[in-house]
LUMMAR-525508 format. One record per residue (C-alpha): x, y, z; residue number from 1; residue in one letter. Coordinates in nm, 2 decimals, always signed. Layout:
<nodes>
x_y_z_seq_type
X_Y_Z_NUM_A
...
</nodes>
This chain:
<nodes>
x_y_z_seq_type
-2.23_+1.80_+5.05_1_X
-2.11_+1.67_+4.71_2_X
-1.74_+1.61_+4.68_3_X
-1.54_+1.44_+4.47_4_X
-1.27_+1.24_+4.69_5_X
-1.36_+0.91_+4.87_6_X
-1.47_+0.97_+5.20_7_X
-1.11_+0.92_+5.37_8_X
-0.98_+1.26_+5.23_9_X
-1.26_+1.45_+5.45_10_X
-1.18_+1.22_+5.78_11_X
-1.06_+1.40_+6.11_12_X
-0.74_+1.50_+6.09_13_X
-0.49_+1.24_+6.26_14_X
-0.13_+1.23_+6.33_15_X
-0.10_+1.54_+6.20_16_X
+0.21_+1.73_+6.44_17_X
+0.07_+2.07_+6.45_18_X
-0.23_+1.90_+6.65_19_X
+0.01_+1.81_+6.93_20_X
+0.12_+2.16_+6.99_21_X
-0.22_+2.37_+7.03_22_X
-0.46_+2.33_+7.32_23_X
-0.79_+2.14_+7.19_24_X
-1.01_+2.43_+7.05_25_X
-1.39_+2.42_+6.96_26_X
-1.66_+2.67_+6.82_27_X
-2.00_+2.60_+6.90_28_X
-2.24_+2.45_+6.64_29_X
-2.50_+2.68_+6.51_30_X
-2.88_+2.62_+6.66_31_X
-3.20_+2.78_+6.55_32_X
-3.19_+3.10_+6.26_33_X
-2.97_+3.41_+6.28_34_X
-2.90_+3.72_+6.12_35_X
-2.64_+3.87_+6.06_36_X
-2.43_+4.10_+5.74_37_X
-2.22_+3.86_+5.62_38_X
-2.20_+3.49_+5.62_39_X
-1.88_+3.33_+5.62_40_X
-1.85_+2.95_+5.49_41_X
-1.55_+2.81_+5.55_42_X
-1.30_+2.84_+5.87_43_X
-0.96_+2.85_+5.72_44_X
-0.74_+3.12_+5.66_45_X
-0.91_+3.26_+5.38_46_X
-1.25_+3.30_+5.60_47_X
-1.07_+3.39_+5.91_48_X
-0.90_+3.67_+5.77_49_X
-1.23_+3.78_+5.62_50_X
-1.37_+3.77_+5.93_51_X
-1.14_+3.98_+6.11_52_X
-1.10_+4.23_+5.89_53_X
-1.47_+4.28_+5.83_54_X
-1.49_+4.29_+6.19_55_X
-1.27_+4.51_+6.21_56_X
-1.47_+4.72_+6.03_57_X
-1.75_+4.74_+6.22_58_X
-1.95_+4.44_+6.01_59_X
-2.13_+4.16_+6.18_60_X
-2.01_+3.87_+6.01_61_X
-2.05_+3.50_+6.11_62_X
-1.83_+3.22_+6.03_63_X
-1.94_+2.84_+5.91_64_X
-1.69_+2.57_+5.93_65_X
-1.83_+2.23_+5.84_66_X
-1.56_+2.03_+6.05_67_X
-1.31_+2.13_+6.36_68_X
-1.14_+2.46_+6.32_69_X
-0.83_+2.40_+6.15_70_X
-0.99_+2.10_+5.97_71_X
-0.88_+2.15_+5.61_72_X
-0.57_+2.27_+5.43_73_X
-0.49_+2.58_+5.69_74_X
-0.47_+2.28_+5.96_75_X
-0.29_+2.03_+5.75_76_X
+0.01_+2.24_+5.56_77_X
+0.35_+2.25_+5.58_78_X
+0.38_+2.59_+5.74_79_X
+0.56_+2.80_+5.44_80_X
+0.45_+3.15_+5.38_81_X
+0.61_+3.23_+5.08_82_X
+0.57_+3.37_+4.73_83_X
+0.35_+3.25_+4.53_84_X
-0.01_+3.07_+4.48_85_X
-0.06_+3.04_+4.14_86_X
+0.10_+2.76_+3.92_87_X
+0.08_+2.93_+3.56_88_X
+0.42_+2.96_+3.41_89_X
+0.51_+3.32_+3.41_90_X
+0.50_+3.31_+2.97_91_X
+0.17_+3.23_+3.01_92_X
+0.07_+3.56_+3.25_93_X
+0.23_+3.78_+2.99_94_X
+0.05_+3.61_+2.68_95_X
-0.24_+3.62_+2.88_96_X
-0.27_+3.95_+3.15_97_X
+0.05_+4.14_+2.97_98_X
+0.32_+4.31_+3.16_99_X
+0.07_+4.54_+3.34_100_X
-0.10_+4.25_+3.48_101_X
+0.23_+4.01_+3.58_102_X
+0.35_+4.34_+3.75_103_X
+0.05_+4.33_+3.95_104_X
+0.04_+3.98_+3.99_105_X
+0.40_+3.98_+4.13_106_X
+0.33_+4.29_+4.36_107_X
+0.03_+4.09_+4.51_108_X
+0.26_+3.83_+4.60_109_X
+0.51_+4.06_+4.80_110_X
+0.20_+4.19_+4.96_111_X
+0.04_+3.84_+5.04_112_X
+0.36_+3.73_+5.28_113_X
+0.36_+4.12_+5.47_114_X
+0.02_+4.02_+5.55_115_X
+0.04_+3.77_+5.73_116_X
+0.36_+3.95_+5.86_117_X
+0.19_+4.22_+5.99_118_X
-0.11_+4.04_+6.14_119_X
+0.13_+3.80_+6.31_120_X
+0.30_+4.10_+6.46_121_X
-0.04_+4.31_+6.53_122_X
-0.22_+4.02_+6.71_123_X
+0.11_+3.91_+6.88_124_X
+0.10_+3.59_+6.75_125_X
+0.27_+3.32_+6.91_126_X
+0.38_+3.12_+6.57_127_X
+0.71_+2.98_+6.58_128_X
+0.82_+3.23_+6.30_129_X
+1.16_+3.14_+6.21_130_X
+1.34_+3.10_+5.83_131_X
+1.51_+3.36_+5.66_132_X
+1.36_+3.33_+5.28_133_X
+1.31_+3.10_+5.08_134_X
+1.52_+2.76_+4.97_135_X
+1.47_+2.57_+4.62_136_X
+1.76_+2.30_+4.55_137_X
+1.85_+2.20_+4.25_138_X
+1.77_+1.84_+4.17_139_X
+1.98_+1.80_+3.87_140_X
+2.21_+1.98_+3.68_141_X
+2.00_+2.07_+3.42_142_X
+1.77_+2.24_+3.72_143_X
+2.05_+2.43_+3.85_144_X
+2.12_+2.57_+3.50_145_X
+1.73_+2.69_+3.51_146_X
+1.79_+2.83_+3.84_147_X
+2.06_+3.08_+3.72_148_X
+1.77_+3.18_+3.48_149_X
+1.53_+3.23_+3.73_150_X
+1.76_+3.46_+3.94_151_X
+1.76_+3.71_+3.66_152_X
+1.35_+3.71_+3.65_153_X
+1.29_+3.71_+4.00_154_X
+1.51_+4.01_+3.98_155_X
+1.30_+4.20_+3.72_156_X
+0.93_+4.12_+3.83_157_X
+1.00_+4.12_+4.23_158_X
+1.28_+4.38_+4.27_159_X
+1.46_+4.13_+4.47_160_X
+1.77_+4.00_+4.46_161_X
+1.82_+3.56_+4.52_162_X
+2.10_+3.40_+4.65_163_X
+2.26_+3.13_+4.40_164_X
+2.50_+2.86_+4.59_165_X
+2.67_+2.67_+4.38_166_X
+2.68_+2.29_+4.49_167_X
+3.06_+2.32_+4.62_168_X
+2.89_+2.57_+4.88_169_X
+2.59_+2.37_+4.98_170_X
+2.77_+2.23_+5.27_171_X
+2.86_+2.56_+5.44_172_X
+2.52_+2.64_+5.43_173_X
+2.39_+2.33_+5.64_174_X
+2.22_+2.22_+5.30_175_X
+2.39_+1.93_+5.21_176_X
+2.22_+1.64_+5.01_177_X
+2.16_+1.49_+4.64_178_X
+2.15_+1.83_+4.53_179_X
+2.35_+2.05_+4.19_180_X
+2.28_+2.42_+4.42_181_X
+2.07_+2.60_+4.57_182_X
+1.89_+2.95_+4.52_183_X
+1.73_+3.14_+4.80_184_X
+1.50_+3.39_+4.77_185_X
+1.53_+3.71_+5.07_186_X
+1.13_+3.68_+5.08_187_X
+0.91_+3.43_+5.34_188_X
+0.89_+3.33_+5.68_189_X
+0.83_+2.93_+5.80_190_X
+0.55_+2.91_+6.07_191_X
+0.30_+2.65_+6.27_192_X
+0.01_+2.70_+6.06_193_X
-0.27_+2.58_+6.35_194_X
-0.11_+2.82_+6.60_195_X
-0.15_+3.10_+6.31_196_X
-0.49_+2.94_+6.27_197_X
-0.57_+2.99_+6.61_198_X
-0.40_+3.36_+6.67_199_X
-0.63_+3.46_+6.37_200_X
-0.96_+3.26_+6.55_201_X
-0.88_+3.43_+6.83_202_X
-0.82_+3.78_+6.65_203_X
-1.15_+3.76_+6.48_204_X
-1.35_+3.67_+6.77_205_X
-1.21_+3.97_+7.00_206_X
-1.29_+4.18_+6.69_207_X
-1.61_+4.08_+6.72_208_X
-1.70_+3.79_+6.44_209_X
-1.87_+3.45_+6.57_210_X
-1.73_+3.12_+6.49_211_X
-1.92_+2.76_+6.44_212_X
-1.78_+2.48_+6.38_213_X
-1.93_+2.13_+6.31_214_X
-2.18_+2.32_+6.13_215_X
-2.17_+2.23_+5.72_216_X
-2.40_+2.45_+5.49_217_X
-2.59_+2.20_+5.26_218_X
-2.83_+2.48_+5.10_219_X
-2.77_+2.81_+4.99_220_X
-3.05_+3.05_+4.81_221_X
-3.20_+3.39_+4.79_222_X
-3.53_+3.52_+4.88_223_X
-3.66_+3.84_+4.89_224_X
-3.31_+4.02_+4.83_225_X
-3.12_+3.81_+5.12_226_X
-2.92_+3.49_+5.11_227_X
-3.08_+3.18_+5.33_228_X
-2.79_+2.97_+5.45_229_X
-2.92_+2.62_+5.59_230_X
-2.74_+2.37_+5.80_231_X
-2.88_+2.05_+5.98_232_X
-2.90_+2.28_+6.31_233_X
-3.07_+2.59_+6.19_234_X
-3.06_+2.84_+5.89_235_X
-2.85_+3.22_+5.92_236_X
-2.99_+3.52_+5.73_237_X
-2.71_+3.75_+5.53_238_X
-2.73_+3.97_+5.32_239_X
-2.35_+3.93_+5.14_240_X
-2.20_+3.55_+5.15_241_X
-1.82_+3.47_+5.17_242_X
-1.74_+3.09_+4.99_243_X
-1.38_+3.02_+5.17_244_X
-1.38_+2.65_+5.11_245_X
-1.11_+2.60_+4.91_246_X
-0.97_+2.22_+4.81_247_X
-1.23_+2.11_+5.10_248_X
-1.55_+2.26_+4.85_249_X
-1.88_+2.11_+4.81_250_X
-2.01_+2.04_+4.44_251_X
-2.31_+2.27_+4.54_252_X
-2.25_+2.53_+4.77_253_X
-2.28_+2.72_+4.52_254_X
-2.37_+2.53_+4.26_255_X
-2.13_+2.75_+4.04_256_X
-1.82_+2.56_+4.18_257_X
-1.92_+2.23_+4.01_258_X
-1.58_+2.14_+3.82_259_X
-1.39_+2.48_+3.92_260_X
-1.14_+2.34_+4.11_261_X
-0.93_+2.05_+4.18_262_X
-0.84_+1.91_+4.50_263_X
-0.52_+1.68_+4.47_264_X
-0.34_+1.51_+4.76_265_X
-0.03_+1.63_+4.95_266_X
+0.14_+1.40_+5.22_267_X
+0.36_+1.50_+5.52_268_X
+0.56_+1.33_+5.77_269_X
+0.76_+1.49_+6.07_270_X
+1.01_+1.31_+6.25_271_X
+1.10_+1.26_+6.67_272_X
+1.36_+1.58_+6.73_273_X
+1.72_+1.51_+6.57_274_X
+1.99_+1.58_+6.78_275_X
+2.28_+1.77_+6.66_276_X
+2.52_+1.52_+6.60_277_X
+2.25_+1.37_+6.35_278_X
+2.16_+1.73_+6.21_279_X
+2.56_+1.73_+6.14_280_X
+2.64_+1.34_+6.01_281_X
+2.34_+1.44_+5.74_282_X
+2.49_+1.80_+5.65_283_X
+2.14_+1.96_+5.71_284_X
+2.16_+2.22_+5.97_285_X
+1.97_+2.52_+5.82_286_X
+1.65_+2.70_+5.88_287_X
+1.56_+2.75_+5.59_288_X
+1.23_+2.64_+5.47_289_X
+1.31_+2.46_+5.17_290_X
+1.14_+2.25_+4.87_291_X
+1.34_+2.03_+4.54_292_X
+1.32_+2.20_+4.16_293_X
+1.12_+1.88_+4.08_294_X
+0.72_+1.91_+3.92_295_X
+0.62_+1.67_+4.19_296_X
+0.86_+1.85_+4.47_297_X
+0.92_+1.78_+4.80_298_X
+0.90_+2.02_+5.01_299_X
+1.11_+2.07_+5.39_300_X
+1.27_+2.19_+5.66_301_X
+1.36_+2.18_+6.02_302_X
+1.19_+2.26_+6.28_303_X
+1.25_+2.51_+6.55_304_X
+1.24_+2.20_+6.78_305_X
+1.49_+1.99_+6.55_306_X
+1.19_+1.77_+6.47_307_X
+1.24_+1.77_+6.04_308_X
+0.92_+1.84_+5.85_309_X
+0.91_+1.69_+5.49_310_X
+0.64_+1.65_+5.22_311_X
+0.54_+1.57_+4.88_312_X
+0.21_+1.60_+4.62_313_X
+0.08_+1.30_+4.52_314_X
-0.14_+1.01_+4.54_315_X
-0.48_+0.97_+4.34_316_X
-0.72_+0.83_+4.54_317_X
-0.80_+0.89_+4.94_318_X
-0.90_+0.55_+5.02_319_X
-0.68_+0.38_+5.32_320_X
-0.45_+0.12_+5.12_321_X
-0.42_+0.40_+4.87_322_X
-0.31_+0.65_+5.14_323_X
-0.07_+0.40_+5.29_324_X
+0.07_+0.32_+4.99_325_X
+0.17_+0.71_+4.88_326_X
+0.31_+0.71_+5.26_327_X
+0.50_+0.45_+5.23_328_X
+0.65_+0.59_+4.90_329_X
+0.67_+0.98_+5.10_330_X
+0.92_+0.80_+5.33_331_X
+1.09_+0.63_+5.07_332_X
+1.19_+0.94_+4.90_333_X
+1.27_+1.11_+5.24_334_X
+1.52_+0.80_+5.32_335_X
+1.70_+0.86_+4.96_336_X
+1.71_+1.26_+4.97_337_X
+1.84_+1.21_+5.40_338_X
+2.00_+0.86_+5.44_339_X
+2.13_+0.97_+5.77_340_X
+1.78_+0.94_+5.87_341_X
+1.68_+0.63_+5.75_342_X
+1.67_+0.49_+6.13_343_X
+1.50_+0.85_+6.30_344_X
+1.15_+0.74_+6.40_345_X
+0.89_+0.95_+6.21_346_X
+0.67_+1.05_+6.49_347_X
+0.39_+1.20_+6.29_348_X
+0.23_+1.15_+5.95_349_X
-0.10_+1.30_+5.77_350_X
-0.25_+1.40_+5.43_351_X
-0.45_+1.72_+5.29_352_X
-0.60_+1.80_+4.98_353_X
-0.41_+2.12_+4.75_354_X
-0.67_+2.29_+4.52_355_X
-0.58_+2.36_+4.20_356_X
-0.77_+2.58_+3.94_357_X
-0.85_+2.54_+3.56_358_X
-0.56_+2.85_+3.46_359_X
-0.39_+2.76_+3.74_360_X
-0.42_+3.11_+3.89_361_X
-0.62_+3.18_+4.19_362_X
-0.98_+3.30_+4.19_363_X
-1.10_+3.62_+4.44_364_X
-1.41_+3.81_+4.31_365_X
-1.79_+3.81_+4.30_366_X
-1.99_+3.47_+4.22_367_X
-2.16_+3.55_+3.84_368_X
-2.52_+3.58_+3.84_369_X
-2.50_+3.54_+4.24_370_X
-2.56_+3.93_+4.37_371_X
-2.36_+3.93_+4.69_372_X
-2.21_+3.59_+4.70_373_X
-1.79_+3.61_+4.65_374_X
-1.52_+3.34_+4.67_375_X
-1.19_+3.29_+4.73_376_X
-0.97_+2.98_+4.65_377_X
-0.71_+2.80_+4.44_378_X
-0.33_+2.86_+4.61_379_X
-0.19_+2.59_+4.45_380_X
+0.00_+2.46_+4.73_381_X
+0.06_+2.82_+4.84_382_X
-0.18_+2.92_+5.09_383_X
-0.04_+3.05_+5.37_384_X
+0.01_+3.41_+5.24_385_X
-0.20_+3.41_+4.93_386_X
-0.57_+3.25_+5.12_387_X
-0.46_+3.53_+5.43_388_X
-0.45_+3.84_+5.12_389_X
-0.74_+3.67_+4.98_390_X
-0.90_+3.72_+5.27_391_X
-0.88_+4.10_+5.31_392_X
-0.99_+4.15_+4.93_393_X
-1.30_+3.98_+5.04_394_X
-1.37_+4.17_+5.33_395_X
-1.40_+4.52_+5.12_396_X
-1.58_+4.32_+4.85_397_X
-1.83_+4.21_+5.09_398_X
-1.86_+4.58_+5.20_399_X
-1.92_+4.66_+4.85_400_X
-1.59_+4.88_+4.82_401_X
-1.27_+4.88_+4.69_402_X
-1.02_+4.63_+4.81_403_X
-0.75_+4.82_+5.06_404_X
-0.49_+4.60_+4.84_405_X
-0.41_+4.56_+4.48_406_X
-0.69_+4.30_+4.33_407_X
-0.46_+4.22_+4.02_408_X
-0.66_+4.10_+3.72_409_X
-0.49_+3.76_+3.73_410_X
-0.72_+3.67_+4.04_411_X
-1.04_+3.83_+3.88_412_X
-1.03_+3.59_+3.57_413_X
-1.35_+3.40_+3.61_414_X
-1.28_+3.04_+3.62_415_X
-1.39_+2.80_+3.34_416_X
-1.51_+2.44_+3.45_417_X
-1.28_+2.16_+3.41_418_X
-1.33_+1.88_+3.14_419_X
-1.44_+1.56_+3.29_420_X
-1.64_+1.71_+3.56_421_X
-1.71_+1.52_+3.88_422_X
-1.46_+1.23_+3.74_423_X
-1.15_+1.53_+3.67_424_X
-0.91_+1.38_+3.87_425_X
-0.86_+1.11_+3.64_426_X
-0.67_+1.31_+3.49_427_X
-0.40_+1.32_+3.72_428_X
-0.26_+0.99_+3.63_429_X
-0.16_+1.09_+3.29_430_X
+0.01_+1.47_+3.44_431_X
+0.20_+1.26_+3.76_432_X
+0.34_+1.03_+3.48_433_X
+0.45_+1.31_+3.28_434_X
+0.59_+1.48_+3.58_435_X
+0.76_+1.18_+3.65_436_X
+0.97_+1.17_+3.33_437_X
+1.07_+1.55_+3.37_438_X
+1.14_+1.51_+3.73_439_X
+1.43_+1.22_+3.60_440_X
</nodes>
């Protein structure tokens, strides 16, 4: 596999909290050939929720994850299933899809969080649901003044109707900090992703779709009008293939995602369970799942246990005194926004990769020039929902119908290849120092 972090990025997943709350789960590794419809690579959300609903369906599909289940970024996030998943400023979908296609965009979004909604509450998933909506605080006045902007289009395109707290109100909403306001938005639901992760596994399987794990695809061609997958154990026959990889890609499987995507670096820490008298000397009470107006924002919340959840994006390289060093700066920043906290022992701290995409919209169609081969990635930090919806347009891809939701044209953009190619996370540096300004 050819990827373009340092080793460290792709290590087992450690210290990570939602780890401590599942039982251990394994899928057997793959041995000898198979057969089967459709071939699955990648065991996050995105290819679980292919699975099951191509399962569903009656389709015998077979899933490939190269690590544990839960490796990647539906093991490693912070839990927030909320609008969004693509990072394009919303003048740039007009210029580019026009209103038709922002209208669609939007409605895709909506649809993305009652998915998981609804499979949560089919499967009777166990998940920890809790948060009423969504929380962004304003991290300077000039951000608050943005906000009131904001309230007016999330109005127009969603139909919905935010919450605006001035900061004089902040308090009585168990959202105190170094914040101008808040706005929050009626939409999204905070959850443990793993246990998601695992009630879709588990979904899947009953449905009918097989699981592997520890079994990474390093070839992938076509012969005689069928795909050939082969792993180091043995090779599975299919004739449609599912590329569910996301920020955790290989370079060549396919070889069309060379330079499509971008994986950058997210670090979260959780802390030992906060008693009340703490929640109250800090002024942070809520529920809410909430994240900062900043570029590079920080993103939070409690959880159901009191244990406090908070991340950032970040950090350029994955080697370990790099990694340290972007920890050590994560708790900086959560000692300035919570000083209350600066003596709470943090119980639990990890990193994950984010994938980004060249328009910085999501991708969810048919491979070119690859008959039967179709991928789904790029959430931009926004997985949960949007790799879950991604997910069910696959299935009725791979089934050679039309998708059951709206596909809007914004994900069916083919993307372009990034400049810079294996070495384009160079150019992070320069955007995290411009982000850095602006975030001031």
């Amino acid at each position: 596999m050819k990827r373009i972090y340092e080793d460290a990025a792709y290590a087992p997943l450690k210290g990570c909290w939602w780890s401590d709350t599942v039982p251990n789960l394994d899928w057997p590794v793959l041995t000898g050939d198979k057969r089967t419809d459709v071939a699955i690579i990648g065991g996050g959300f995105t290819g679980l929720s292919a699975a099951l609903h191509l399962a569903q369906d009656g389709v015998d599909v077979t899933v490939l994850e190269a690590e544990t289940p839960a490796f990647g970024a539906s093991g490693r996030n912070g839990g927030f299933c909320c609008l969004g998943g693509a990072m394009a400023p919303r003048k740039h979908l007009l210029r580019v899809f026009g209103p038709e296609g922002l209208a669609e965009w939007r409605n895709a979004e909506l649809a993305a969080v009652n998915t998981v909604g609804d499979l949560v509450d089919a499967h009777s998933m166990d998940v920890d649901r809790h948060s009423d909506g969504e929380t962004v605080l304003a991290h300077s006045p000039k951000a608050m003044a943005a906000l009131r902007a904001l309230q007016t289009e999330i109005t127009a395109d969603y139909g919905l109707s935010p919450k605006l707290y001035e900061q004089s109100e902040l308090a009585s909403q168990g959202l105190s900090g170094p914040f101008h306001g808040a706005m929050t938005n009626p939409v999204g639901f905070a959850l443990n992703p793993q246990k998601y992760h695992r009630g879709l596994a588990q979904a899947a399987t009953k449905a009918g779709a097989t699981l592997h794990a520890h079994t990474a695809v390093h070839g992938l061609g076509r012969s005689k009008g069928v795909w050939r997958l082969r792993t180091h154990q043995g090779t599975v026959t299919a004739d449609q293939v599912i590329i569910a990889t996301n920020g955790y890609s290989s370079e060549s499987v396919p070889q069309w995602l060379r330079a499509r995507y971008l994986p950058v670096q997210s670090s979260v820490l959780v802390t030992r369970p906060l008693t009340q008298t703490e929640l109250e000397t800090q002024g942070w009470t809520s529920d809410q799942m909430a994240y900062d107006s900043r570029m590079l924002l920080h993103y939070f919340r409690k959880l159901p246990d009191n244990r406090f959840l908070f991340g950032a994006r970040g950090g350029l390289r994955a080697t370990p005194s790099a990694e340290a060093k972007t920890m050590r700066a994560l708790v900086a920043d959560f000692h300035a926004m919570f000083p209350a906290w600066r003596d709470v022992d943090i119980t639990h701290r990890w990193q994950g990769l984010v994938c980004l995409m060249p328009d910085l919209t999501p991708f969810c169609g048919p491979v070119p020039k690859q008959p039967g081969v179709f991928a789904g990635l790029g959430y931009h930090g926004n997985g949960v929902a949007m790799s879950s919806y991604t997910g069910v347009i696959l299935a009725d891809l791979a089934q050679g119908r039309s998708p059951r939701v709206p596909h809007p044209i914004v994900m069916r953009k083919i993307p372009k290849r990034m400049a810079l190619g294996r070495y384009r996370r160079l150019a992070l540096g320069l955007t995290y120092a411009i982000a850095s300004l602006v975030d001031r």
